[in-house]
C-alpha positions in Angstrom: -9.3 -18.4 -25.6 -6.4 -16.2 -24.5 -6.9 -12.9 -23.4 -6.5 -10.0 -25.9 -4.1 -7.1 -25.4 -3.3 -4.2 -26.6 -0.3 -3.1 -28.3 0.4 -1.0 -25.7 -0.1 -3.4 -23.5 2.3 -5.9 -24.8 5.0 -3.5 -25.1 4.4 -1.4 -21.3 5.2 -4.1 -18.4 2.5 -3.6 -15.8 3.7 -1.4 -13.3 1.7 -0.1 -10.0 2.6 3.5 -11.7 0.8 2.5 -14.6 -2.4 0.7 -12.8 -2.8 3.9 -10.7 -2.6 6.3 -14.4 -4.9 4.2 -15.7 -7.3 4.1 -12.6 -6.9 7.7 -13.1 -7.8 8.3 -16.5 -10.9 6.2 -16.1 -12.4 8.1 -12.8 -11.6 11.3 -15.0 -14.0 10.3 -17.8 -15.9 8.5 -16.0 -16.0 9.0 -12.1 -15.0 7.0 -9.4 -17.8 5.2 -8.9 -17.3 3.9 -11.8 -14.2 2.8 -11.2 -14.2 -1.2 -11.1 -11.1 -3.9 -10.8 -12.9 -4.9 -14.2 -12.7 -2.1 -16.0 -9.4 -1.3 -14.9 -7.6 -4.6 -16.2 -9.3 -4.1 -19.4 -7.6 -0.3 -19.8 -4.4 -2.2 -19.1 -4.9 -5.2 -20.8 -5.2 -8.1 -18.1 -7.4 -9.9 -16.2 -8.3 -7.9 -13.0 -6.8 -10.8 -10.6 -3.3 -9.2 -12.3 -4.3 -6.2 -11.1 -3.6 -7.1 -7.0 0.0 -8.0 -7.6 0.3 -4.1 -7.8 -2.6 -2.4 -5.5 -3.5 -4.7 -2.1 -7.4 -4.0 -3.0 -9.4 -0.5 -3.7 -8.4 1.2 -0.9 -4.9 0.9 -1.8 -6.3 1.9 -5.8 -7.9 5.5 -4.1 -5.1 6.0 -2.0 -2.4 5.7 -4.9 -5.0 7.8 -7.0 -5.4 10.7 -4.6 -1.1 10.5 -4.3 -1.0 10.8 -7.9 -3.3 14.1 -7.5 -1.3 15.5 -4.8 1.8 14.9 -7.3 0.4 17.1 -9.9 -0.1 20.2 -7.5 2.9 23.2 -7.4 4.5 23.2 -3.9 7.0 26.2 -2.0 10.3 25.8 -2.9 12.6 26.2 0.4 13.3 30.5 0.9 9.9 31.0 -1.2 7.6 34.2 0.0 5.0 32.1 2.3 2.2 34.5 1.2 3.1 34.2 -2.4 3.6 30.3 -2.0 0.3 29.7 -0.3 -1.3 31.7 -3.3 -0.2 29.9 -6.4 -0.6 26.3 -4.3 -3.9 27.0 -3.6 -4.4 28.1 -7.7 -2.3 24.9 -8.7 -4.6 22.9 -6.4 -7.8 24.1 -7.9 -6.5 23.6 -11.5 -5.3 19.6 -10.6 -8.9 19.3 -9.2 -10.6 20.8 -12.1 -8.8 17.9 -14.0 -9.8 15.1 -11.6 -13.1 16.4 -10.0 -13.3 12.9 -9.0 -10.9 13.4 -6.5 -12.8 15.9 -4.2 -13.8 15.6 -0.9 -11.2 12.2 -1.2 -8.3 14.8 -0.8 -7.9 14.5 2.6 -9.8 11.4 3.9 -7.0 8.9 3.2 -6.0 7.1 6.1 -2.6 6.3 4.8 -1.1 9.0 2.1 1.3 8.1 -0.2 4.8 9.8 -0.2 3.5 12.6 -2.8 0.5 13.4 -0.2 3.4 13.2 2.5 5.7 16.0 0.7 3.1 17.7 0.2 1.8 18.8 3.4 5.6 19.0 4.5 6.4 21.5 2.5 3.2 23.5 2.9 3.8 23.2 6.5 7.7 24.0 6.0 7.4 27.1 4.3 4.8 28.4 6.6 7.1 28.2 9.4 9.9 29.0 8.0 8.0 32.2 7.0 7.7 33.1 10.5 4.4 31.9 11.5 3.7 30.4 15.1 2.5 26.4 14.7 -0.8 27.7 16.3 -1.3 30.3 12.9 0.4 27.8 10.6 -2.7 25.0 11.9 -5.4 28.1 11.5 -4.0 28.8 7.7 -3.8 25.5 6.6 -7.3 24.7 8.0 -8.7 27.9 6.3 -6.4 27.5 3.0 -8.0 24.1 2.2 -11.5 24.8 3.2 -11.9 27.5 1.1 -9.6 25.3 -1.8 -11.6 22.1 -1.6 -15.0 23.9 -1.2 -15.1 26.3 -3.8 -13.9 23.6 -6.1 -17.1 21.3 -5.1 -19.2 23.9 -5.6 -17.6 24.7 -8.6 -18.5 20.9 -10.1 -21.6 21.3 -9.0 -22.9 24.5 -10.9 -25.1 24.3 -13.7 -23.1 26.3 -16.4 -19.8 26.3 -17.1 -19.0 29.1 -19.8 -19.8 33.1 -19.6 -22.5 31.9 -22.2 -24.4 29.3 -20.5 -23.8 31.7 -17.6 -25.7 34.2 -18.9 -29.0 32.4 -20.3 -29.8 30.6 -16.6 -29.7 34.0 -15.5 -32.1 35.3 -17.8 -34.0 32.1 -17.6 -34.2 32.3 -13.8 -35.1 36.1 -14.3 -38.0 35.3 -17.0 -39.8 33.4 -14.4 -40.7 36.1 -11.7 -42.0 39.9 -12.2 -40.2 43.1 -12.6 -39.0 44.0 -9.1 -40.1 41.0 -7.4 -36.8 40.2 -6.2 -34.5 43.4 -6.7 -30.6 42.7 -5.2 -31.0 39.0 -7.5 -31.7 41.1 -10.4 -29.3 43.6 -9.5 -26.2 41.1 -9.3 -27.4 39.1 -12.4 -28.0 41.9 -14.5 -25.1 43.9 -13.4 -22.2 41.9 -12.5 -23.2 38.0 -13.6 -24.1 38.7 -17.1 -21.6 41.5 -17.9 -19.5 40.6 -20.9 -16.1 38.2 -19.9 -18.1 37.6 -16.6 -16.4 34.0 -15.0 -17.1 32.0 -11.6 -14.0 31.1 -11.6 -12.9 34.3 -10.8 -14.0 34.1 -8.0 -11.9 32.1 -6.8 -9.0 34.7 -6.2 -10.6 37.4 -5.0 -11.2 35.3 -2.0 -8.2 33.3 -1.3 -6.3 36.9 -1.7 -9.2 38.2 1.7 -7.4 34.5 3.4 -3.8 35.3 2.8 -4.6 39.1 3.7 -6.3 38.1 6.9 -3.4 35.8 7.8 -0.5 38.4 7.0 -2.5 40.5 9.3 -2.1 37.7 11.7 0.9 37.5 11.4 2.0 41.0 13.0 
């Protein structure tokens, strides 16, 4: 019996573009573990041999994924403030990875990037020394930028509450199980600065990357 299709399907020609949106669309909801050749041609409506006329095998799948990723994320425009430039890529990145937390730690472990992973670290590069940093400081503040970019975001994923709410009852959960003054600074920062009303992780995230891009403007001079 012939295979079924989808409407879509029979009215989008299967492009490599469209294989990889797909792959990526299924590792969002799902993971990329998940991800199978399977799967995949059923989201686009073939049998997964169809699939290799467009990606060599999964390697070339991830790779075109993560390029996709690396597509979503704001880059310096050429005469762009390099402090300024560093700050809202390193806020763009976090949001594109927030989106596909699939895609951490796979970042940067491609052993051949795509030409939207290409441009990107160009440009990053470019506008860092363009904005008068040696090679030696522009190599220390990309190593740095991304540490703290692709770090904070894994631990990020990995926390056990994800609203101000949820927030706020593990800490009084956590606190419940030990004795008044057992354990003072944890009940100090919980109490005073965790469960204070509008508290978010997440913001977190800029006071530190603002201590980076301080420390390297210092570096700078």
């Amino acid at each position: 019996m012939p295979r079924r299709t989808t409407p879509q399907a029979d009215r989008e020609p299967l492009t490599r573009q469209r294989v990889l949106r797909a792959a990526v669309e299924l590792a969002d909801a799902g993971g990329v573990e998940t991800l199978s050749m399977r799967k995949l041609g059923e989201a686009v409506g073939v049998e997964a041999m169809s699939l290799y006329n467009h990606v060599a095998n999964k390697d070339d799948l991830l790779d075109g994924m993560v390029d996709l990723v690396f597509g979503e994320v704001e880059l310096p425009r050429p005469g762009d403030d390099w402090r300024q430039a560093m700050r809202q890529r390193a806020i763009s990145m976090r949001l594109a990875l927030s989106r596909h937390r699939w895609a951490i730690g796979l970042m940067e472990s491609r052993s051949t990037p795509g030409p939207a992973t290409l441009r990107h670290h160009d440009a990053l590069l470019g506008c860092l020394r363009q904005g008068g940093l040696t090679l030696t400081l522009t190599a220390h503040a990309i190593s740095v930028l991304d540490s703290y970019i692709y770090g904070f975001a894994l631990q990020e994923k990995s926390l056990p509450f994800g609203s101000p709410e949820e927030t706020a009852e593990l800490a009084e959960s956590i606190m419940g199980g030990f004795d008044d003054g057992e354990y003072p600074y944890l009940t100090e920062i919980a109490t005073a600065h965790v469960m204070r009303p509008g508290y978010s992780y997440g913001d977190e995230f800029l006071y530190g990357l603002d201590l980076i891009l301080d420390g390297l403007h210092r570096a700078t001079g």
